[in-house]
mmJSON file of the N, C-alpha and C atoms, coordinates in Angstrom:
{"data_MODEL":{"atom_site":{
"group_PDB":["ATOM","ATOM","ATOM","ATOM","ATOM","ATOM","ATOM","ATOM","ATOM","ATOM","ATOM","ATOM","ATOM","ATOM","ATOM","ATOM","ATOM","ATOM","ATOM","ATOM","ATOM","ATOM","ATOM","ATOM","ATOM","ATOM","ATOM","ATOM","ATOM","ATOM","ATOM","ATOM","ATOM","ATOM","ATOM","ATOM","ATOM","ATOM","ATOM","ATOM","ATOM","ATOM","ATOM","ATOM","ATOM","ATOM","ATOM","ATOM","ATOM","ATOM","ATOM","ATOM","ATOM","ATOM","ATOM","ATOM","ATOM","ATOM","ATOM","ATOM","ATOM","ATOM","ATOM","ATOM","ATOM","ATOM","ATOM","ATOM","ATOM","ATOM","ATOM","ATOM","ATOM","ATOM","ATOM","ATOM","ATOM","ATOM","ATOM","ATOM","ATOM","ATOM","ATOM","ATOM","ATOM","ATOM","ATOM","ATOM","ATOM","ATOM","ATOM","ATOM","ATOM","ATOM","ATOM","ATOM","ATOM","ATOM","ATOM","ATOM","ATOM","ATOM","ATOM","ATOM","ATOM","ATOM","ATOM","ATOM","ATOM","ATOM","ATOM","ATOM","ATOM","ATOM","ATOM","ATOM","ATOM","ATOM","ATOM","ATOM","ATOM","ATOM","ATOM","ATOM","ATOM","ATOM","ATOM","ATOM","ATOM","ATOM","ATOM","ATOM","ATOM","ATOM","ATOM","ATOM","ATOM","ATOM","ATOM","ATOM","ATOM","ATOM","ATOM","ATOM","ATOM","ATOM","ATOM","ATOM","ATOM","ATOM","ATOM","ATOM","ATOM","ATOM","ATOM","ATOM","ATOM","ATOM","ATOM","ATOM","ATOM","ATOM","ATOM","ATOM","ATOM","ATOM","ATOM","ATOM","ATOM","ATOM","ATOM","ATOM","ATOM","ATOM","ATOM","ATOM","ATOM","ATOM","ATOM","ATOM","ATOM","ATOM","ATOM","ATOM","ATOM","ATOM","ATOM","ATOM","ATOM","ATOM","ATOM","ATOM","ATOM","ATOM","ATOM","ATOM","ATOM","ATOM","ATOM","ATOM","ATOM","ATOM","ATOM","ATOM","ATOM","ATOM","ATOM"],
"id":[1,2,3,4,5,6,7,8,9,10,11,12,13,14,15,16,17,18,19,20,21,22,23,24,25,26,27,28,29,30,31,32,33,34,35,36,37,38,39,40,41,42,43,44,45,46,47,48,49,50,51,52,53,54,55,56,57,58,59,60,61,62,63,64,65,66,67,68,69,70,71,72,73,74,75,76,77,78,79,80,81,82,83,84,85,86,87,88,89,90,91,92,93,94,95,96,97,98,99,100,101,102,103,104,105,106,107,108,109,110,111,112,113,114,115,116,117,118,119,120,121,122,123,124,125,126,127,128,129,130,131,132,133,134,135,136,137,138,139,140,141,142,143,144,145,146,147,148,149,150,151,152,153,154,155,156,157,158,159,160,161,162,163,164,165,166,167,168,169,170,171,172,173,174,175,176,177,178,179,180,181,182,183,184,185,186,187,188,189,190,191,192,193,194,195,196,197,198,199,200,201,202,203,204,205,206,207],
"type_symbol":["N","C","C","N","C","C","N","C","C","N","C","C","N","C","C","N","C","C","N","C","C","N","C","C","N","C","C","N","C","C","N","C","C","N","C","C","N","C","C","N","C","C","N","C","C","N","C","C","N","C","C","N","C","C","N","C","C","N","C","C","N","C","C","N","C","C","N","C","C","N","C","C","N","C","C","N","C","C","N","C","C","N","C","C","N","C","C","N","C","C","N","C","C","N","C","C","N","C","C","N","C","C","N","C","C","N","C","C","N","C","C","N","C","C","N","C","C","N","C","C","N","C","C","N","C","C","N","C","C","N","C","C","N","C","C","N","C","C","N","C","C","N","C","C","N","C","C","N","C","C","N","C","C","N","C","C","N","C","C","N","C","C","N","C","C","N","C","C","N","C","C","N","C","C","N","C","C","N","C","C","N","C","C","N","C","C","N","C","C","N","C","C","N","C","C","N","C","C","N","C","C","N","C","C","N","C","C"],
"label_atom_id":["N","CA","C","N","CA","C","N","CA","C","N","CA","C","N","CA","C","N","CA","C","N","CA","C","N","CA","C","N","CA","C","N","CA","C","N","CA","C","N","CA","C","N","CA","C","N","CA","C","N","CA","C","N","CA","C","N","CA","C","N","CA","C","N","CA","C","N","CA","C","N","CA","C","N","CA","C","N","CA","C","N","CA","C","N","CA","C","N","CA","C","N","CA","C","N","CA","C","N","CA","C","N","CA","C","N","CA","C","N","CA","C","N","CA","C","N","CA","C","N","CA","C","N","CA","C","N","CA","C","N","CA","C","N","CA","C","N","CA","C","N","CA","C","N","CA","C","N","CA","C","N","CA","C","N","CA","C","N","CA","C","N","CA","C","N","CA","C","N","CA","C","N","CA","C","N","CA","C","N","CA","C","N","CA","C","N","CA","C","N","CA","C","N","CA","C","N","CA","C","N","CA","C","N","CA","C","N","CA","C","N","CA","C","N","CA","C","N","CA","C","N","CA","C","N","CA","C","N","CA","C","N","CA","C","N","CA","C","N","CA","C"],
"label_alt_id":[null,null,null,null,null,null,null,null,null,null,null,null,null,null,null,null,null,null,null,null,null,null,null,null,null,null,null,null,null,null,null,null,null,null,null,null,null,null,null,null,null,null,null,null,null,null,null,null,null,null,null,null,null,null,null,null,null,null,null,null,null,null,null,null,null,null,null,null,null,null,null,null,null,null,null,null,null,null,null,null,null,null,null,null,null,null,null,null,null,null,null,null,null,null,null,null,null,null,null,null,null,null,null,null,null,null,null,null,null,null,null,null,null,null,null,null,null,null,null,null,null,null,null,null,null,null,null,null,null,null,null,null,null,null,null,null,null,null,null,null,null,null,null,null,null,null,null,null,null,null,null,null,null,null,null,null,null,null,null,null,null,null,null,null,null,null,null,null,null,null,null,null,null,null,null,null,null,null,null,null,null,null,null,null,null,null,null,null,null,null,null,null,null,null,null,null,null,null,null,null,null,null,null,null,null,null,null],
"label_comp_id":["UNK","UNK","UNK","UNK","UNK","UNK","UNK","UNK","UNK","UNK","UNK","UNK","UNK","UNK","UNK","UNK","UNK","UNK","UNK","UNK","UNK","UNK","UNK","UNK","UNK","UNK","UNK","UNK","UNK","UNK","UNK","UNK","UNK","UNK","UNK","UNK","UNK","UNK","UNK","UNK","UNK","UNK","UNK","UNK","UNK","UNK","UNK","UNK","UNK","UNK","UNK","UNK","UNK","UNK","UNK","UNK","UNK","UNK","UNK","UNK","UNK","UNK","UNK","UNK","UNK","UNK","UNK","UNK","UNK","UNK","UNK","UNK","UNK","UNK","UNK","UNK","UNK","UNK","UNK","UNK","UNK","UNK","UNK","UNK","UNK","UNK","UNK","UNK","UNK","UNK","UNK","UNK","UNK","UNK","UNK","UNK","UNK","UNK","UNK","UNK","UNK","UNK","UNK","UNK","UNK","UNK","UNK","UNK","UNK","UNK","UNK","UNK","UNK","UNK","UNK","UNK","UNK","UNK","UNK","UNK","UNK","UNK","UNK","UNK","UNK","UNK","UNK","UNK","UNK","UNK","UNK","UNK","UNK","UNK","UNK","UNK","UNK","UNK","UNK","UNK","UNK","UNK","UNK","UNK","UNK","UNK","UNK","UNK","UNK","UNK","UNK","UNK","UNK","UNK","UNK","UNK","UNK","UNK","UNK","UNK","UNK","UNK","UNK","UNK","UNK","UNK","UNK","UNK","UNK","UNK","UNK","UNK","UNK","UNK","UNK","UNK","UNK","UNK","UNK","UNK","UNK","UNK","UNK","UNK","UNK","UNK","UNK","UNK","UNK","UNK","UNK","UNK","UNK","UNK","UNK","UNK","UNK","UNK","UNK","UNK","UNK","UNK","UNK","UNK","UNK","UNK","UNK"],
"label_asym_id":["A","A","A","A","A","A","A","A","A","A","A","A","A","A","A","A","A","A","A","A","A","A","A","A","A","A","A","A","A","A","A","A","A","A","A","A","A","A","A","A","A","A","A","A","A","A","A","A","A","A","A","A","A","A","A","A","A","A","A","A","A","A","A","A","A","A","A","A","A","A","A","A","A","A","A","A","A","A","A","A","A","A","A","A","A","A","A","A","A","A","A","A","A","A","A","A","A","A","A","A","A","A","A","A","A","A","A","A","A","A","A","A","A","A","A","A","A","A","A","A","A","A","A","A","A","A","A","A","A","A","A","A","A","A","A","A","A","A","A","A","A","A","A","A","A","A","A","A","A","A","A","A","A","A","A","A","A","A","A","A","A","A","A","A","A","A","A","A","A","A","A","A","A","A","A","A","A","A","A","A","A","A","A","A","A","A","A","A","A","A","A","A","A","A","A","A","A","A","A","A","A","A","A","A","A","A","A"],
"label_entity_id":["1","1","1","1","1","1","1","1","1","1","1","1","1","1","1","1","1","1","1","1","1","1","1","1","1","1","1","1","1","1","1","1","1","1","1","1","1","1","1","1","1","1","1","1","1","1","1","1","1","1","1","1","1","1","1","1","1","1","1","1","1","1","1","1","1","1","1","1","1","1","1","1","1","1","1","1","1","1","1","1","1","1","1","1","1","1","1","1","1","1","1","1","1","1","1","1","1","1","1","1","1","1","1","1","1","1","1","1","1","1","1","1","1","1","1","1","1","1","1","1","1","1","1","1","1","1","1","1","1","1","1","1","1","1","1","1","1","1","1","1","1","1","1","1","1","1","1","1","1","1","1","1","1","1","1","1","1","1","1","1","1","1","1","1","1","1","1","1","1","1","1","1","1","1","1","1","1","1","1","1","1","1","1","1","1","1","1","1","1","1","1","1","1","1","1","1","1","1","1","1","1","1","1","1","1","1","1"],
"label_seq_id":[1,1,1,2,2,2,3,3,3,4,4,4,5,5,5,6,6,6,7,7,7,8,8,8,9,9,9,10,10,10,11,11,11,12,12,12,13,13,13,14,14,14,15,15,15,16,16,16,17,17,17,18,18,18,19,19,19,20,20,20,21,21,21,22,22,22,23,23,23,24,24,24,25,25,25,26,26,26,27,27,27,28,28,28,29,29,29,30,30,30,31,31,31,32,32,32,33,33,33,34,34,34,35,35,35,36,36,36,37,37,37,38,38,38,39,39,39,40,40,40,41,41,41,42,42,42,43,43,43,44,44,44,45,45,45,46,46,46,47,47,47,48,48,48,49,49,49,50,50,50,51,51,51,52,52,52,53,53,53,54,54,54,55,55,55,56,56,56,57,57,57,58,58,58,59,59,59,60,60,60,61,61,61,62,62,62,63,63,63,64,64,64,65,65,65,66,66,66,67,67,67,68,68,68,69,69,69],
"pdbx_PDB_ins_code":[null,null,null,null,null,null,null,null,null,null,null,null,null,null,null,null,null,null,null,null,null,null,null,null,null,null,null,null,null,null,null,null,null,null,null,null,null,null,null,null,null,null,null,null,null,null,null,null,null,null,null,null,null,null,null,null,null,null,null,null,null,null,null,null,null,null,null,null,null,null,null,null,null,null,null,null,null,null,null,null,null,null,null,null,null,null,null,null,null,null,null,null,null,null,null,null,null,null,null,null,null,null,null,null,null,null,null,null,null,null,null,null,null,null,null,null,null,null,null,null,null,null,null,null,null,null,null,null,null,null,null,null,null,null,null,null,null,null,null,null,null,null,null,null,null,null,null,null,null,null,null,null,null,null,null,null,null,null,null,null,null,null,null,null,null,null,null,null,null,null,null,null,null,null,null,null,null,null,null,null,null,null,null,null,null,null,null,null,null,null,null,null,null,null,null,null,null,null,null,null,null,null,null,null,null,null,null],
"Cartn_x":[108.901,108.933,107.957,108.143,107.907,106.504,105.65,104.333,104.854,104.546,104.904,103.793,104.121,103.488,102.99,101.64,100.616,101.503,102.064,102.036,100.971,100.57,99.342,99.081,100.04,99.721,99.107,99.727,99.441,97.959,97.81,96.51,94.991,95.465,94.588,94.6,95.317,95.066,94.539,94.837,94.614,93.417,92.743,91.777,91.614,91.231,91.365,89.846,89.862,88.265,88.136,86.874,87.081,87.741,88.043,88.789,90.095,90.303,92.212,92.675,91.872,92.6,92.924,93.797,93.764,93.627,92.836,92.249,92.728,92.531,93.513,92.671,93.175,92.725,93.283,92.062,92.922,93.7,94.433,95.305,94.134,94.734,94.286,93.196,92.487,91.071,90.778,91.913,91.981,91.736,91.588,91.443,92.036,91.323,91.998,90.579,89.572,88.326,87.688,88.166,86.868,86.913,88.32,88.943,88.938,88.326,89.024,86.862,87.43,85.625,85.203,83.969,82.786,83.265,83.546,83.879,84.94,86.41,87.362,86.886,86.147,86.253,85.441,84.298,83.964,84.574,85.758,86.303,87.902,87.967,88.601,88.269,87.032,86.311,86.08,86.266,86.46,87.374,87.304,88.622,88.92,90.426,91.083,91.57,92.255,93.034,94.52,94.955,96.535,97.466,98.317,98.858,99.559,100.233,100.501,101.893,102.579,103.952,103.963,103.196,102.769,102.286,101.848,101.18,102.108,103.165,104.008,104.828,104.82,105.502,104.448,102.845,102.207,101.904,101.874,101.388,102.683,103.505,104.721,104.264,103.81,102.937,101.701,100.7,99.635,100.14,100.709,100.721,99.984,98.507,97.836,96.828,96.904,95.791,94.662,95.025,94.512,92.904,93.496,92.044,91.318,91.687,91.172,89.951,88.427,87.45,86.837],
"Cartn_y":[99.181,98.015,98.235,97.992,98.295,97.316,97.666,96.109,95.232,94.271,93.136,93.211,92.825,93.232,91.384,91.493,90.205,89.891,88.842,87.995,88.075,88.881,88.868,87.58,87.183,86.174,84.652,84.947,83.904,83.974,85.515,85.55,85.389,85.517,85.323,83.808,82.864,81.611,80.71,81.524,80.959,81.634,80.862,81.147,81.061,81.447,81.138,80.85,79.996,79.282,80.112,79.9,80.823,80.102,78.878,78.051,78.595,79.199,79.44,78.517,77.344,76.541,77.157,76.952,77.622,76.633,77.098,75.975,76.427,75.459,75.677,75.122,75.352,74.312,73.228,72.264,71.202,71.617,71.002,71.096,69.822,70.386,69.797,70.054,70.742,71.55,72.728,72.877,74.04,73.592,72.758,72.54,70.861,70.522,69.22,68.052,68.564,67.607,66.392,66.878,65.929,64.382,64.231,62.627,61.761,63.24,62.975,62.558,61.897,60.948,61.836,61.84,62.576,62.628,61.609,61.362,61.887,62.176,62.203,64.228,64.13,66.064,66.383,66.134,65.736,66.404,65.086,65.628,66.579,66.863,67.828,69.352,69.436,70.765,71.234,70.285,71.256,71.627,72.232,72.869,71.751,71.888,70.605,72.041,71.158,72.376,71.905,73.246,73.114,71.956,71.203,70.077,70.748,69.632,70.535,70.689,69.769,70.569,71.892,72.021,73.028,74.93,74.359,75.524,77.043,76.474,77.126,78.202,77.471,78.34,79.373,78.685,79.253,80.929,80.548,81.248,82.507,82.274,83.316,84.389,83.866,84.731,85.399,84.795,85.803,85.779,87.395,87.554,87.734,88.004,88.888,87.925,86.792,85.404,85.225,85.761,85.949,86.317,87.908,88.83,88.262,87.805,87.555,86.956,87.375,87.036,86.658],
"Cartn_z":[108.437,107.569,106.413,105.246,104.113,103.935,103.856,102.96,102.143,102.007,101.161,99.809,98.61,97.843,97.364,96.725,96.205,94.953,94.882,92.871,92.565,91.772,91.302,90.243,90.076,89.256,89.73,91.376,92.371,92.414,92.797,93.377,92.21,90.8,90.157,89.644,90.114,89.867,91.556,92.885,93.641,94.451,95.113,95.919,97.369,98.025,99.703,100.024,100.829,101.209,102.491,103.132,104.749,106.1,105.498,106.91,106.545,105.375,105.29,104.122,103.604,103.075,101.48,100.555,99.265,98.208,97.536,96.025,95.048,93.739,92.544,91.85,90.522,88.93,88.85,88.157,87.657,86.604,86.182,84.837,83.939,82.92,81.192,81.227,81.26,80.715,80.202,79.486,78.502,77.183,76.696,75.3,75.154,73.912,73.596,74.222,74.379,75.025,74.629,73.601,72.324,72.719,72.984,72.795,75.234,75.554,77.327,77.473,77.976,78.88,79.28,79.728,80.179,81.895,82.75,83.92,84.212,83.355,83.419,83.9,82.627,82.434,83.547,83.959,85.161,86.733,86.219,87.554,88.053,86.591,86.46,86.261,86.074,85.74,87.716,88.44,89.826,90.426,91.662,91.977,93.576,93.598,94.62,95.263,96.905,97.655,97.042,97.644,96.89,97.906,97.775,98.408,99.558,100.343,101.772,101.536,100.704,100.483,99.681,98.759,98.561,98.835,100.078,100.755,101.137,101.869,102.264,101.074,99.52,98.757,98.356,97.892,97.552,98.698,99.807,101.125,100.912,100.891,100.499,98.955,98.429,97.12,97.436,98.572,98.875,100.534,100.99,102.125,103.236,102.425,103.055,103.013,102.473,102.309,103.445,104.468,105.477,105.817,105.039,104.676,103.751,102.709,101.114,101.574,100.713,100.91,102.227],
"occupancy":[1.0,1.0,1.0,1.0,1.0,1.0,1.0,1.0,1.0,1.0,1.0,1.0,1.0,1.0,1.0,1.0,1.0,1.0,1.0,1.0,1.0,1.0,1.0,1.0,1.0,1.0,1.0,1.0,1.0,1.0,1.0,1.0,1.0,1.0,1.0,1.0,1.0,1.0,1.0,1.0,1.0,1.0,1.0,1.0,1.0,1.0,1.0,1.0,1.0,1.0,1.0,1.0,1.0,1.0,1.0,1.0,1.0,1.0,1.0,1.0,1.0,1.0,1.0,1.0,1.0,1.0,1.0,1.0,1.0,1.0,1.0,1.0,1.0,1.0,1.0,1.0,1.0,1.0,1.0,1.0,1.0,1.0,1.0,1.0,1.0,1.0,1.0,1.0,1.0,1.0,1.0,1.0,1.0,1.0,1.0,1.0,1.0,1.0,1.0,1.0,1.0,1.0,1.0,1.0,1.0,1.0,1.0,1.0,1.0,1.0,1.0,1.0,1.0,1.0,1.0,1.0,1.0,1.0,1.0,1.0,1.0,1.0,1.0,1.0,1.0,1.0,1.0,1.0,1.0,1.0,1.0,1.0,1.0,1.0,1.0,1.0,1.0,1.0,1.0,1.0,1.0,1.0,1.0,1.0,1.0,1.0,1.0,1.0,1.0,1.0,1.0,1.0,1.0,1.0,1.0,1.0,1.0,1.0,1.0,1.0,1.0,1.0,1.0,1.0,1.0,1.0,1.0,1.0,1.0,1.0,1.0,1.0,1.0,1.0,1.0,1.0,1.0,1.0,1.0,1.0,1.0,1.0,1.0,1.0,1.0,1.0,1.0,1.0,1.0,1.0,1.0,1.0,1.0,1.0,1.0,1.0,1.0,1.0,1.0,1.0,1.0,1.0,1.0,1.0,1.0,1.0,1.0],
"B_iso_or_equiv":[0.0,0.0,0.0,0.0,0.0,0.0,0.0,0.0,0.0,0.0,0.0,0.0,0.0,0.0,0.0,0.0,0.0,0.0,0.0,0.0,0.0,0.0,0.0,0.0,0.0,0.0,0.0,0.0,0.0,0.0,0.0,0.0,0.0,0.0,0.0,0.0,0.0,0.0,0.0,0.0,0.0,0.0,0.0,0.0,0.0,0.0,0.0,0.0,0.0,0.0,0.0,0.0,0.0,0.0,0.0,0.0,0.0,0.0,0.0,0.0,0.0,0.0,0.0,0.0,0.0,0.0,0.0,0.0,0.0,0.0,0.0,0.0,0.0,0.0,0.0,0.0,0.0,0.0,0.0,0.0,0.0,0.0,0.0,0.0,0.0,0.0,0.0,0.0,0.0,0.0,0.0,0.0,0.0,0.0,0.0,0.0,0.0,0.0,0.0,0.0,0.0,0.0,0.0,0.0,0.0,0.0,0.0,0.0,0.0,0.0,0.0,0.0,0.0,0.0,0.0,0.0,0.0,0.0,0.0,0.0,0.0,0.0,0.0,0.0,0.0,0.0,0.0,0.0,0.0,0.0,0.0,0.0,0.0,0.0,0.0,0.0,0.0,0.0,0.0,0.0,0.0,0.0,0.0,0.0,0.0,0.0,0.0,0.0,0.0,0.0,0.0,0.0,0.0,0.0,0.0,0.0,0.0,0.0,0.0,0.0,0.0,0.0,0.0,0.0,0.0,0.0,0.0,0.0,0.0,0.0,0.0,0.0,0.0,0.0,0.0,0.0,0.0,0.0,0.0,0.0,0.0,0.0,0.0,0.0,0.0,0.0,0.0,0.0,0.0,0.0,0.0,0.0,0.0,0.0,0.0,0.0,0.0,0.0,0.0,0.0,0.0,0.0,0.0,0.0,0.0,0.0,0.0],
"pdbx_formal_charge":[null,null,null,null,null,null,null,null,null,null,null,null,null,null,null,null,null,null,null,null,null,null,null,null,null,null,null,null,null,null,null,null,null,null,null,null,null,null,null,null,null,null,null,null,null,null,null,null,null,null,null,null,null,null,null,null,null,null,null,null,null,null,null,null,null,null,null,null,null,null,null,null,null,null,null,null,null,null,null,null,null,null,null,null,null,null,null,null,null,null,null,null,null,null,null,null,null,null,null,null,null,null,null,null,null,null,null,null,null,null,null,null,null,null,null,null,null,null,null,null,null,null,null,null,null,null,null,null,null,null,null,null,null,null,null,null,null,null,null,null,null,null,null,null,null,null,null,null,null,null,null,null,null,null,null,null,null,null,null,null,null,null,null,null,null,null,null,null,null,null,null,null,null,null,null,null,null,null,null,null,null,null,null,null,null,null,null,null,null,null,null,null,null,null,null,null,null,null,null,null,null,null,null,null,null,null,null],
"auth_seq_id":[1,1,1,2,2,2,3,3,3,4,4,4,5,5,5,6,6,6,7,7,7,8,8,8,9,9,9,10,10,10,11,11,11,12,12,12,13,13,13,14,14,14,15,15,15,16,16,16,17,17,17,18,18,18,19,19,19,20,20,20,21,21,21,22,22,22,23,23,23,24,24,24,25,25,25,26,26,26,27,27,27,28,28,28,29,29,29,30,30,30,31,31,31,32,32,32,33,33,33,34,34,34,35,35,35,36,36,36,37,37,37,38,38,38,39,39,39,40,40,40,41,41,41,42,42,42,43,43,43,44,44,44,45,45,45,46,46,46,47,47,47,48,48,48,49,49,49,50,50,50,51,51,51,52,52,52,53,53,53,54,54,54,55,55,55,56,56,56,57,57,57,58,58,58,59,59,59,60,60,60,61,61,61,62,62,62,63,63,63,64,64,64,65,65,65,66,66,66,67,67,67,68,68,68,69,69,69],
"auth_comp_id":["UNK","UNK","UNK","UNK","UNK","UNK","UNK","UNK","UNK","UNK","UNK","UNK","UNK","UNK","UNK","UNK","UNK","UNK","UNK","UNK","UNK","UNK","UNK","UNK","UNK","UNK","UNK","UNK","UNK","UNK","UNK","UNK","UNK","UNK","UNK","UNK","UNK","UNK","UNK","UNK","UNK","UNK","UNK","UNK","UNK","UNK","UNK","UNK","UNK","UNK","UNK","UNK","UNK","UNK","UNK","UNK","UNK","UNK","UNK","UNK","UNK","UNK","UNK","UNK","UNK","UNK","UNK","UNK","UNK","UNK","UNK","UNK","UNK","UNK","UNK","UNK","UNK","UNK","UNK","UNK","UNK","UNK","UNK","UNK","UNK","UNK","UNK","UNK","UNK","UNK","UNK","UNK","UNK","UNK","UNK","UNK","UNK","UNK","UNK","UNK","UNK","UNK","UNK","UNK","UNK","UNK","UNK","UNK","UNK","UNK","UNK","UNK","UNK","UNK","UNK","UNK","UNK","UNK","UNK","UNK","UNK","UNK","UNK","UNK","UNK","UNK","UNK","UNK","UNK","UNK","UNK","UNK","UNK","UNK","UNK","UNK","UNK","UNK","UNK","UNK","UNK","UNK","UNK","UNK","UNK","UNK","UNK","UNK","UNK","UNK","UNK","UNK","UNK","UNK","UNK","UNK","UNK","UNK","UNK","UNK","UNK","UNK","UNK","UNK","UNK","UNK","UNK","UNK","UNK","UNK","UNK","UNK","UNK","UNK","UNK","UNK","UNK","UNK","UNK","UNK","UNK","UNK","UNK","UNK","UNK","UNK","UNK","UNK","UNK","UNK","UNK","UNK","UNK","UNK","UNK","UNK","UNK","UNK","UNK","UNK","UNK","UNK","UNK","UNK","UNK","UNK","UNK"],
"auth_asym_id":["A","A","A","A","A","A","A","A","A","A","A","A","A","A","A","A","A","A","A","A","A","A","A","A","A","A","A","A","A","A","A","A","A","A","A","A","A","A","A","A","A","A","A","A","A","A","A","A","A","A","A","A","A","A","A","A","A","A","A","A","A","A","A","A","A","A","A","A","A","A","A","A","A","A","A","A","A","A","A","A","A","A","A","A","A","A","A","A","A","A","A","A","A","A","A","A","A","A","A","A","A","A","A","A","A","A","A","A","A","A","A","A","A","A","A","A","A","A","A","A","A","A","A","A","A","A","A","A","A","A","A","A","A","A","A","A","A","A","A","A","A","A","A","A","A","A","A","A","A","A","A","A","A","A","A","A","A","A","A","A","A","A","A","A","A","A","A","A","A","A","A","A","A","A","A","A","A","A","A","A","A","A","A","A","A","A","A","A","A","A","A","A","A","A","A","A","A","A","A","A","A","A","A","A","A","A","A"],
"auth_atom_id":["N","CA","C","N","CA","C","N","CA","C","N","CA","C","N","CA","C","N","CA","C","N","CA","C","N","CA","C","N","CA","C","N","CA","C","N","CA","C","N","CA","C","N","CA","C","N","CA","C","N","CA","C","N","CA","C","N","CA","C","N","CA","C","N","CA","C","N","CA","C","N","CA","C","N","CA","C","N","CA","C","N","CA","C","N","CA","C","N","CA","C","N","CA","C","N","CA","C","N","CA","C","N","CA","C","N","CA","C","N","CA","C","N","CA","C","N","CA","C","N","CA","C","N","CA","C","N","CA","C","N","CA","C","N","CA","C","N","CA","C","N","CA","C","N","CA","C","N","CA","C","N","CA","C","N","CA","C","N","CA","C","N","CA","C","N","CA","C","N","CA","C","N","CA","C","N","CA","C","N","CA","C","N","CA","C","N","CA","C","N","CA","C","N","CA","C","N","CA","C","N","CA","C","N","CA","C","N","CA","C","N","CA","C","N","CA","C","N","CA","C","N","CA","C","N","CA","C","N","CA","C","N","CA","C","N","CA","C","N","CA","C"],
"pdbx_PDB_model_num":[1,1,1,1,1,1,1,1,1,1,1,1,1,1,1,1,1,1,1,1,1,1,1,1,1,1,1,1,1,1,1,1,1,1,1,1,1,1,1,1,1,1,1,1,1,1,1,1,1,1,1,1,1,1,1,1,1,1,1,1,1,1,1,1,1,1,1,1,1,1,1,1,1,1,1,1,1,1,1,1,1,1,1,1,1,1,1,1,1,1,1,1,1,1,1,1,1,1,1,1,1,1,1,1,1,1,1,1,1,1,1,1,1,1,1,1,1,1,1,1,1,1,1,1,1,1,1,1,1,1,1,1,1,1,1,1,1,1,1,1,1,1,1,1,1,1,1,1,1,1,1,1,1,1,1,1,1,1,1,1,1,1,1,1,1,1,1,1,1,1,1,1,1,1,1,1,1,1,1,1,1,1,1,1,1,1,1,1,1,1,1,1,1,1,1,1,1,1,1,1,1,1,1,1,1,1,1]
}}}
């Protein structure tokens, strides 16, 4: 059986914590600040886990999520 190969694209936007769980970016904090609240940016400048419907597609993009960190 052949290795399964990483989306690297997955893997450079996603992260794996050491319980297994995988974290992400908020969205809209790339630009456009000037006019978004102090609180707002706040709490978008951290990172959330990825949702649980979620998981399963993401988990198919890092196979090996396992090992990671």
């Amino acid at each position: 059986m052949p290795k399964l190969k990483t989306h690297r694209a997955a893997a450079k936007r996603y992260k794996v914590t050491g319980t297994g769980k995988i974290t992400r970016r908020h969205a809209g904090i790339g630009h456009l600040l000037q006019h978004k609240s102090e609180g707002r940016k706040r709490k978008i400048f951290g990172d959330i886990a990825v949702s649980e419907t979620h998981v399963d597609l993401v988990s198919k993009e890092l196979p090996y999520k396992k090992y990671a960190r």
